[in-house]
N, C-alpha and C positions, 0 to 999 in steps of 0.2 A: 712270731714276727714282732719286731720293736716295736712301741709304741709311734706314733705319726709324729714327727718333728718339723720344727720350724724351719723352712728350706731358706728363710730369709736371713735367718739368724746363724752367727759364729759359732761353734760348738768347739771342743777342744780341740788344738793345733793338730795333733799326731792323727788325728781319724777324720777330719773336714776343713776343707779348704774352705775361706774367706770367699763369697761370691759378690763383695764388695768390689767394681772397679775402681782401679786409681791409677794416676799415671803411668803411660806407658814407659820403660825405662828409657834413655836417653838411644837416641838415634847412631850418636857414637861408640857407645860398645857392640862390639862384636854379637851379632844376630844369633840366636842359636837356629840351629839351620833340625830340623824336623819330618822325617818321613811319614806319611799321614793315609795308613791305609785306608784306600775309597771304595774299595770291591764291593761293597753291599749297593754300590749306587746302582749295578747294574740282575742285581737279584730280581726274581720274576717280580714278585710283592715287595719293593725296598723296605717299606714303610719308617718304623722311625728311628732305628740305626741308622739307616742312611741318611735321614733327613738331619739325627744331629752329628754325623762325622760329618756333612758339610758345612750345617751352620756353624761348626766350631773352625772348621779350615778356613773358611772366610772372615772369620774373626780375627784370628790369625794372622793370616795376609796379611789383613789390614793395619797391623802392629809393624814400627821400624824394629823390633827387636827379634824377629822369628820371621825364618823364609823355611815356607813350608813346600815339600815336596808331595803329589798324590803320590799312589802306588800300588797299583794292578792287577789282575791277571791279565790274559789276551782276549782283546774285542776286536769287534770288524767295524764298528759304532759307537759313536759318545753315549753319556747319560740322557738321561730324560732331561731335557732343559734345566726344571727347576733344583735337579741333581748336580749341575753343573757347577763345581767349585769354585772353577774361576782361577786353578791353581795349577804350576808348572807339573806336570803328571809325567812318570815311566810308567812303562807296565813290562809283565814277563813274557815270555814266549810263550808259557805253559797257559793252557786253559784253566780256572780257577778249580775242578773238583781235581785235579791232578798237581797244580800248585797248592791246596790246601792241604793235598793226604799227603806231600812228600815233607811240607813242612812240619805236619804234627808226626810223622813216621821216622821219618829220618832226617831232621832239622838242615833239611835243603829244600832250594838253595838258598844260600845265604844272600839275602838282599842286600849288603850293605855296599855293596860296588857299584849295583845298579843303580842304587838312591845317590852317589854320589859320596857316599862316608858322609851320612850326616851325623849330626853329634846325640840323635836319641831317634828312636824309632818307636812310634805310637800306634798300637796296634787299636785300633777303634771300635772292633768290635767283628762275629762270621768269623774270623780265626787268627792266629797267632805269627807273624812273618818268621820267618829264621835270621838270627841275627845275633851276634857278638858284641852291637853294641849297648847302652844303657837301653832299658824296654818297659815302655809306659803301656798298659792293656785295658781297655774298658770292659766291664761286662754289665747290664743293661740288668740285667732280670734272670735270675732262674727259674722261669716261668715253666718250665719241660719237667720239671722236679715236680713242681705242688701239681700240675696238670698234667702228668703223663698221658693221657686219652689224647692230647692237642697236636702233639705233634709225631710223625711218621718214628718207625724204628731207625731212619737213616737219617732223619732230624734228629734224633737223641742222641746215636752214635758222632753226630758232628758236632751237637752244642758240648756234648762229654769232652769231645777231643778241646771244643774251645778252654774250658775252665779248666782241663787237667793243662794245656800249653799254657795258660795264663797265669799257672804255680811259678813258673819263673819271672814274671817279670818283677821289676824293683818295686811298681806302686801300681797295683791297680785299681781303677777312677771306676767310680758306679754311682750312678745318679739322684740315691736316695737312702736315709738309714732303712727303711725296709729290705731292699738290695745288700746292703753294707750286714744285714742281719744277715740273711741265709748267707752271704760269703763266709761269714764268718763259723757260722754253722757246719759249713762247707769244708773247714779246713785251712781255712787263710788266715796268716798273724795279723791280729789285731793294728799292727803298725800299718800293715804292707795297704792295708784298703781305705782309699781317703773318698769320702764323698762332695762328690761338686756337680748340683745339682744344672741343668739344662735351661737353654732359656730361647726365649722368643722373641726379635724386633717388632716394633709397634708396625702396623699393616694403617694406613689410611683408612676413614671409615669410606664404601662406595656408596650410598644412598639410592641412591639412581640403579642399578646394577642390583642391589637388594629387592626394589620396588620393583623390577623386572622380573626377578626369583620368583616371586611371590603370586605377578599377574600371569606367567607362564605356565603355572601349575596348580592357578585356579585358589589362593592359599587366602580365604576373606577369614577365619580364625586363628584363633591361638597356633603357635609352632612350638615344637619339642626337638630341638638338632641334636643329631649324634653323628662324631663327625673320626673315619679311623680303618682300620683292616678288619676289615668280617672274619671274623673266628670265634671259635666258643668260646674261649675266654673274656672276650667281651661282653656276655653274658645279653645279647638281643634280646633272647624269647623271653627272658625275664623284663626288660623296658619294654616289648611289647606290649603285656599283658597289664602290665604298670600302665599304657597310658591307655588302653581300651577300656580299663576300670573308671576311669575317671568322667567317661559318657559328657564332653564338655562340647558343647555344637561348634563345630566348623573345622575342634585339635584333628593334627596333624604332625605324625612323626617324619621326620625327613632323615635319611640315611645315605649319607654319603661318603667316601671311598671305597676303593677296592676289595675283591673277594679273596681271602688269602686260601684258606685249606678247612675242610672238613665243619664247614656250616653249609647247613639248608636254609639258607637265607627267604627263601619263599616260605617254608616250613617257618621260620620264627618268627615273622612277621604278619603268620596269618590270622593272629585275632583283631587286628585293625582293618580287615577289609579294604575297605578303598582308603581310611585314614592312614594311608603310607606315600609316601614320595621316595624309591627309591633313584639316588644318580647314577651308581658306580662312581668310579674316578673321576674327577676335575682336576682342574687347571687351579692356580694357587689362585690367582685371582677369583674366580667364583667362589672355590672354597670359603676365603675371607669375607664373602659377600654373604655367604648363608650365615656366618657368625651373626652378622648385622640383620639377616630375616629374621633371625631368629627371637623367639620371649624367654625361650629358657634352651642351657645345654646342659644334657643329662647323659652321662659319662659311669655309668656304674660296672665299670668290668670287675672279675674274682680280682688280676692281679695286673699291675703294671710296674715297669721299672721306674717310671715315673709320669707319663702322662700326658705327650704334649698339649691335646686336643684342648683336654683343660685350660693348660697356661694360655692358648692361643684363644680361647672364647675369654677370658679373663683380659687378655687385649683389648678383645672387643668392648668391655664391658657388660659383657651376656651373663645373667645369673647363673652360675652352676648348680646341680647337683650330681656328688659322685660319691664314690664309694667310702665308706668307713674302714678304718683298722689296713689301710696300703698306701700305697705310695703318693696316689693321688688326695689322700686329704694331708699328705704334707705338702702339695703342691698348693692345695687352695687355702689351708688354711683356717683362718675363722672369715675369709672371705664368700664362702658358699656354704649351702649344707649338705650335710654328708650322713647315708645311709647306710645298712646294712645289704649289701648288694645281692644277698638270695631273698631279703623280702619285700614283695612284690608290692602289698599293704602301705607301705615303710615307703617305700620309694613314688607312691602313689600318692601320697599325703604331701609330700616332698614339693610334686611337681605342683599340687592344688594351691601347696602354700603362695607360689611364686608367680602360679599365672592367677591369683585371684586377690594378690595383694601388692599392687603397683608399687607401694610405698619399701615395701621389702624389697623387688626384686632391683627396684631402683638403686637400694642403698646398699645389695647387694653387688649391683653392677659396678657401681663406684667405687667400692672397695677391694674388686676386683681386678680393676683397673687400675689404680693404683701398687696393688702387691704385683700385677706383670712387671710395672714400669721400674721396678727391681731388677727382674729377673732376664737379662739379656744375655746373647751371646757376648756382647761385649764382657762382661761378667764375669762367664765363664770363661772365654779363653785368660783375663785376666789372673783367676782362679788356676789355671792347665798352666798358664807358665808358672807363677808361682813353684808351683810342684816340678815341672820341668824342673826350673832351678835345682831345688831340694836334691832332686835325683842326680844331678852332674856336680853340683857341690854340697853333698851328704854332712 
């Protein structure tokens, strides 16, 4: 795996995009008009493919220079609210596991009639459209490779189909040099893979709605948030253990979103006894609210494509701790500190430092907050056309 790189910082033209924004181009040149598949919005667990094929389409939008099209399989139902683009959407006739095998099987049907002939088709990520014209592909993480245990034989068989469809496209965008390593590992020219890292709008702090968090689940000490899809590569039962070691009167681990596949989430959570609050799923707004409950967010997964959770408690201001040697301490940086995420000792130490040293955690929060207020969508779609560019005038 690459060494952790500065996700704020320029690196050379040919392999990462700029995630400096700068002016949008004039109003009066002709828009590049962009197909923007959204299918992962409607997946059982979205988690955070879909969270950023949207955040990136509404960034988008919001550009006079790019009119972005969604683009589908067949629903009977919209997304989940906060899934909601916001953006002009087709979809196919075809159900998505019968649209997705006919595109990676026999590259139909050809979307580009549907979308309207736009001038580049962005395939976002869950699988590769069919299509003739220029074709921009994200891939997130080959996390199914370093984990094989993780995910089903029919999960492998689909993320394989995605990487082996995503050999053709002209440039594909993956979120972090960690990612940009195993692609390359993988098979993919050096040119073809640009990296443009992901980003997060500032969320208002809720105080009020925090302070409620806190009196409704009884929370008068220390809090430890982990905020993201239950699965083992998120590595729970090892933060469990991590913070039952610590014997600090009142800590409390709080675990919120959804159950994705093949954790026993009761099972890894059982060394903290009643020191757990789990949510399940929320609403974005609470979500953002326990950032703010929260004294420290500790994020030590085996492997991520990059991390939102992270960037998003960096919003906040919330001290992190997360993982050493992945994608996530490119994401924080020398703003948080970063462990070795199988030891439990390590990461133990980690957390004592932060809930027992205000002056740390403070001037970790700050500096935290500051490297988000980089790191936006605005950004990155800045970043995505860019390369759009590149791709239609090589």
């Amino acid at each position: 795996m690459a060494q952790p790189a500065d996700l704020t910082a320029s690196t050379t033209a040919s392999t990462t995009a700029s995630t400096t924004a700068s002016p949008a181009a004039s109003p009066a040149a002709s828009p590049i008009r962009v197909a923007h598949l959204l299918e992962q919005c409607w997946h059982r667990v979205p988690g955070g493919t879909a969270v950023a094929a949207v955040g990136l389409a509404r960034a988008l939008h919001a550009r006079p220079d790019i009119e972005v099209t969604g683009l589908t399989a067949r629903h009977r139902t919209g997304p989940p609210d906060h899934l909601d683009a916001g953006v002009p959407t087709v979809s196919s006739r075809l159900p998505r596991a019968v649209l997705y095998e006919l595109w990676h099987r026999l590259h139909r049907p050809v979307v580009d009639r549907l979308t309207g002939y736009p001038d580049l088709v962005h395939a976002t990520g869950g699988a590769v459209p069919a299509t003739d014209l220029p074709l921009v592909a994200t891939i997130h993480d080959l996390a199914w490779r370093h984990h094989p245990e993780v995910a089903t034989l029919r999960g492998h068989r689909m993320f394989e189909a995605w990487l082996s469809d995503a050999r053709r496209a002209d440039r594909v965008v993956c979120p972090s040099e960690a990612t940009r390593s195993d692609l390359l590992e993988a098979g993919f020219a050096d040119h073809q893979v640009v990296v443009i890292p992901l980003g997060a709008d500032p969320v208002a702090a809720a105080p009020d709605l925090a302070a409620e968090l806190r009196a409704r689940h009884g929370l008068d000490g220390p809090v430890v948030l982990w905020v993201g899809t239950v699965e083992p590569r998120k590595n729970l039962p090892v933060l469990a253990r991590a913070v039952a070691s610590l014997d600090l009167d009142g800590l409390t681990l709080v675990v919120v979103g959804p159950t994705g596949w093949r954790e026993d989430l009761s099972a890894a959570v059982a060394p903290l006894g009643d020191g757990v609050v789990v949510t399940g799923p929320v609403d974005e707004p609470t979500k953002h609210a326990w950032f703010d409950a929260a004294d420290v967010f500790c994020f030590p997964s085996l492997l991520e494509g990059f991390g939102l959770p992270v960037l998003e408690a960096m919003g906040h201001g919330t001290p992190v701790v997360t993982s050493a040697g992945t994608a996530t301490e490119e994401v924080v940086g020398d703003a948080g500190l970063t462990v070795d995420p199988a030891d439990v000792d390590g990461l133990a130490e980690a957390l004592r430092r932060l809930l027992g040293d205000s002056d740390l955690a403070e001037r970790l929060g700050a500096a935290g907050r500051l490297r988000a207020s980089t790191m936006t969508w605005a950004a990155t779609a800045e970043a995505t056309v860019s390369l759009y560019r590149e791709v239609l005038d090589p």
